[in-house]
N, C-alpha and C positions, 0 to 999 in steps of 0.2 A: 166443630171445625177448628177451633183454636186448639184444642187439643192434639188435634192431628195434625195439624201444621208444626206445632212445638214436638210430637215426636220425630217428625221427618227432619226437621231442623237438628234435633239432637244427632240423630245416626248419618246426617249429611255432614256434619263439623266429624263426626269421627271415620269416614272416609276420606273425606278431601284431605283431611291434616295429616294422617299415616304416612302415602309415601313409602309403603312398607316392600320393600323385597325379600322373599324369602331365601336365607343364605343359613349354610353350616357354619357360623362361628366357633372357631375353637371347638373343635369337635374332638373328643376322647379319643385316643389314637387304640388300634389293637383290634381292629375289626376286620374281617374281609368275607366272603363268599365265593360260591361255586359258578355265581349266576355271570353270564356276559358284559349284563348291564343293570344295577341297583338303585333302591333310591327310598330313602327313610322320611315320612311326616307325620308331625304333629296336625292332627285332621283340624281342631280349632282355630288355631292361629295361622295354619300354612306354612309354617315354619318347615324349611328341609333341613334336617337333622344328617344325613348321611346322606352323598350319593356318591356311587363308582361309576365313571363311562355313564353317568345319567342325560347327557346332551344326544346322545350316538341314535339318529336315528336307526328303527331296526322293527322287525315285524312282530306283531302283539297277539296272535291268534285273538280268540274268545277274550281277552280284556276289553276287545272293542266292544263286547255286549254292556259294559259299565256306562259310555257313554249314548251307546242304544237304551238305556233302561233310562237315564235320568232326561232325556232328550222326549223319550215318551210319555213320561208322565210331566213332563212341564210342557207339552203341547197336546197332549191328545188328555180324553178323558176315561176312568179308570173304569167306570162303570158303561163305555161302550161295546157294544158287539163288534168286531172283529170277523168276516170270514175268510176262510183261508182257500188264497188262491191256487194256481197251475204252478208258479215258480216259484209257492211254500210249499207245497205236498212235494213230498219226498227230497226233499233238499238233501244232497250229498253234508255228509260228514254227523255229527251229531244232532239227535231229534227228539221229539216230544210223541213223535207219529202222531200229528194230527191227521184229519181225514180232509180231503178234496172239498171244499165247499161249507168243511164244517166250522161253526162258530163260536166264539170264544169270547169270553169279556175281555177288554185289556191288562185288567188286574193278572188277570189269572193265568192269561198267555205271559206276562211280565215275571211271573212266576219260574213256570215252564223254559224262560228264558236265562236267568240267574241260575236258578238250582239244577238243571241239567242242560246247561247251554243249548239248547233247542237252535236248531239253523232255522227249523220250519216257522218258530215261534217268534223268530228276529226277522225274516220275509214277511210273517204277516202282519207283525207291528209296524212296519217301514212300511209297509202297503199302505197299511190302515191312516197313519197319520202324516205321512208325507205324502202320500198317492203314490208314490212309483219308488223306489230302490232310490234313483236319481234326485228325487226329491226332499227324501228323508238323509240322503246324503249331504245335502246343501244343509239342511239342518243340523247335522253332526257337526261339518266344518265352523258353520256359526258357532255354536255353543264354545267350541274349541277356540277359539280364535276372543270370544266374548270372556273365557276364563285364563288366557293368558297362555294357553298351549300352542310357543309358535315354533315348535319343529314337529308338527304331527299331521296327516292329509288321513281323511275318510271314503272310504270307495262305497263300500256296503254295511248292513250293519251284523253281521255276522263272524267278522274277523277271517275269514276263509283267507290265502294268500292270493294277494293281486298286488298289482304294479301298480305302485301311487298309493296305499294303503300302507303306512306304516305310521308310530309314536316314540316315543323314549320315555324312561324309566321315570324322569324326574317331571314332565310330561302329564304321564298318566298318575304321577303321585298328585301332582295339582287336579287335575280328574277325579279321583278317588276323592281327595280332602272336600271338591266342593258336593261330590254326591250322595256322602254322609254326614249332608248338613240338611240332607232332606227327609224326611220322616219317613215317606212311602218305602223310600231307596233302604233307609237304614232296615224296616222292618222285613223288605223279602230278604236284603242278603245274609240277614242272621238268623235264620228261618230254614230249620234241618229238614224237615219233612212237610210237604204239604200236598194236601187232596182236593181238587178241583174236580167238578161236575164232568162228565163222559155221556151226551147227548146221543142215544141210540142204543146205549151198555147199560148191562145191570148193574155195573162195577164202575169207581172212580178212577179217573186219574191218583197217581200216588208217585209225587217225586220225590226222592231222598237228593239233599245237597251233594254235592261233589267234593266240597269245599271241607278238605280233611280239618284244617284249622281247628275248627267249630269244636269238634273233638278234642283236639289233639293239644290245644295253649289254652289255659284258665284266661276267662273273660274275651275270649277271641268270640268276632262278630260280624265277621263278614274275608273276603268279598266277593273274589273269582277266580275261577280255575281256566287255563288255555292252552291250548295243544294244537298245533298243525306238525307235519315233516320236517316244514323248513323252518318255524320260528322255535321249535320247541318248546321244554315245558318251561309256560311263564305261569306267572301267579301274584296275582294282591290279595293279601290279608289284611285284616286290621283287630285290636281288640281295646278293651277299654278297662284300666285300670284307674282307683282312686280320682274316677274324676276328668282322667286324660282318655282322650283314645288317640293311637297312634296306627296308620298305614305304614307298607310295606308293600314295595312292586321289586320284583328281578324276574328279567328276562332271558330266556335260556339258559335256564337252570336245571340242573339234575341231580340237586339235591335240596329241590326246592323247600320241605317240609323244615329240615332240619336248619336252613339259614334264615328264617321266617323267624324261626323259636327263638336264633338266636339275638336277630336283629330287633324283635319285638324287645327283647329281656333287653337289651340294649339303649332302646329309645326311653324305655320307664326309668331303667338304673341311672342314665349320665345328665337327661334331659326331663325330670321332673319339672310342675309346674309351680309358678313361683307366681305369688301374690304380690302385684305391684300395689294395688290400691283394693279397698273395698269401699262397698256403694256406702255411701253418705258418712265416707270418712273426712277426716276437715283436712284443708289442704294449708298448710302453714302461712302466712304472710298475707292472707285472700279475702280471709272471713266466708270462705266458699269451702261447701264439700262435694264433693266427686260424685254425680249423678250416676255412672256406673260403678261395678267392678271391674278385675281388668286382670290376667295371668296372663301367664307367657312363658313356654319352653325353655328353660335355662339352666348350665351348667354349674357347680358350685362354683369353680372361679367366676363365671358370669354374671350370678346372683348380687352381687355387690358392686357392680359396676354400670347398674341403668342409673339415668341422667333423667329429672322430669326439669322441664320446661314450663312455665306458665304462660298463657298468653290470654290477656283482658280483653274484652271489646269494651270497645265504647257503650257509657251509660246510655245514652242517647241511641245507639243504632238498632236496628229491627233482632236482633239477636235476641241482646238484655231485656229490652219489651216483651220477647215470648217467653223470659226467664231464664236463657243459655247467659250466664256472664263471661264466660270462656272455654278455655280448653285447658287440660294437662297433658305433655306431650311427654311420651317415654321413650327414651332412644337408649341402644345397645352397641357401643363400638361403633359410634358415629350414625347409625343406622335408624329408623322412627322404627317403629316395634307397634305402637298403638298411641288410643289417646283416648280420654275421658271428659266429659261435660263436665262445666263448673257450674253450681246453682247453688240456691241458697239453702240452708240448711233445713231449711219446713219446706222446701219446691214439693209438689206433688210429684214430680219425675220419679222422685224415689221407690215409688210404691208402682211405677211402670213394670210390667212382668217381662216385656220384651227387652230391654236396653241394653241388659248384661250380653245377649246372644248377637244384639246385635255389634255392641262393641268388640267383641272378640271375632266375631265370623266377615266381618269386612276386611279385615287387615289383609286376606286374602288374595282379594280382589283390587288390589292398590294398581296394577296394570289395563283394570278394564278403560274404555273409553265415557267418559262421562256419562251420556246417552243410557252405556248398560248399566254404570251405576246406578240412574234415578230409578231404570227398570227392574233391578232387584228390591231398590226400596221402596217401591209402590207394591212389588210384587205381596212383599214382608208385610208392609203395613196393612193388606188388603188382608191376609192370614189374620192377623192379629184381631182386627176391626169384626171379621165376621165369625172367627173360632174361638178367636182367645189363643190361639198358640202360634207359637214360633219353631223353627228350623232347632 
């Protein structure tokens, strides 16, 4: 128990003390696109690296299955059956053609639903785990509202055009960044082909991704493809080099492939990741060393210019007792950036497998309301406690 206690206390000093927003500081000049409305991140840190017209609210087709896919698997379960009702079967616009009544695990419909945007397959996820459209729609909104998305409204989980259904660029890049911090999310949407059971056929399901990316950018991994009349063609990619992965959303774009390659080659070249600290490195003046690691998106003029802060707790108060002696606070152009636990130099922290994920995936979430903070870190720590693994 005291264990556990001393990790929640570590990853709550390195939310509370951030304060982090993410902002394009000093961003490389020389970029531009085809698309309406863009918007560049660093999936780890949250950081927005580029955005054009990224506030403008505006309609998202098939992106909204992103926040349909991660909404499902963090409330429904993956291994249940699913049947598909009257208002999945035959859903206008793209489908999986499932059949009237037939059943499907969630996994697999979740599937079906990424890799060829299934309308039918986002009706019966929404059925399934929220009971009614309406219902899985109030869950959409929460998520959205609990990750700091506040110019974006959910109607359905389909993206079809409707009124009161729209996001933004910069939006869905906070979207994106938090849905490829999840393992399920990470491995459908980098997932070219897959065969799912066909209950009543000799033959499998067989979907191939839409998702040219995958092909088409070394180390690309994800995300989604979207098309209606009126929103046109949008698209989030993301792929992951040396370590970093970076997203990319523009919406109504008609060249969407080609500013994707470029913006990707863009986010690695100007905004590589830079090592502020490493775990149980000694922190000068402290006789403490830094219970995490810690990186962070930054430009070569940028690189020389983060500012750490120390801050002690009292010997005496309940912190230093569980072994947290303080924090080090990293800030960029005024701005906190992150922060790492001070312990002592033999602390068992060290040898924590979660800390580093957790240090770096919080900075994120610097907007949520207290409340959803404790409930991603119960969420974490529950992962951690009964798998051993982390986000």
């Amino acid at each position: 128990m005291r264990r556990v206690l001393g990790l929640l206390l570590v990853v709550t000093i390195a939310i509370t003390s951030s304060g982090y927003v993410p902002s394009a500081l000093a961003a490389p000049p020389g970029i531009s696109t085809s698309a309406e409305a863009a918007a560049l991140v660093d999936v780890t840190s949250g950081r927005l690296l580029y955005s054009a017209k990224g506030d403008k609210p505006m309609r998202i087709a098939s992106l909204t299955k992103i926040m349909t896919a991660i909404v499902a698997i963090e409330h429904g379960k993956l291994s249940d059956m699913a049947k598909v009702g009257k208002n999945a079967f035959g859903k206008e616009g793209s489908s999986i053609y499932l059949k009237l009544n037939e059943e499907m695990n969630l996994k697999d419909l979740l599937y079906g639903l990424m890799l060829r945007s299934g309308n039918d397959a986002a009706m019966t996820i929404a059925e399934h785990v929220g009971g009614s459209v309406e219902g899985f729609a109030h869950l959409m909104n929460e998520k959205a509202r609990m990750i700091g998305m506040t110019n974006s409204s959910f109607k359905n989980p389909s993206g079809l055009d409707e009124e009161g259904h729209y996001s933004t660029a910069n939006d869905m890049a906070k979207l994106t960044a938090y849905a490829l911090r999840n393992p399920v999310f990470r491995e459908i949407v980098k997932t070219k082909v897959k065969k799912a059971p066909n209950p009543g056929e000799s033959w499998d399901y067989t979907w191939t991704n839409k998702n040219k990316m995958l092909s088409l950018y070394d180390g690309a991994d994800g995300v989604k493809t979207g098309y209606t009349k009126l929103a046109k063609r949008c698209l989030v990619s993301s792929a992951t080099r040396g370590g970093q992965q970076i997203a990319v959303v523009t919406l109504n774009d008609p060249n969407d492939w080609i500013d994707h390659t470029r913006l990707l080659d863009y986010g690695f070249q100007h905004y590589p990741l830079q090592t502020l600290i490493g775990a149980g490195e000694a922190v000068d003046g402290t006789g403490f060393v830094a219970g995490t690691g810690l990186s962070y998106p930054a430009t070569e003029e940028e690189a020389g210019k983060f500012i750490r802060e120390t801050v002690l707790n009292d010997p005496a108060s309940t912190d230093s007792r569980l072994g947290v002696a303080g924090r080090l606070d990293f800030k960029l152009n005024g701005r906190a950036v992150g922060s790492v636990p001070l312990v002592a130099p033999d602390s068992p922290r060290l040898s924590a497998r979660s800390g580093k994920s957790f240090a770096l995936a919080v900075e994120g979430r610097a907007g949520w309301k207290q409340s959803d903070k404790w409930l991603y870190i119960l969420q974490s720590l529950t992962r951690v406690m009964f798998t051993g693994k982390t986000e």
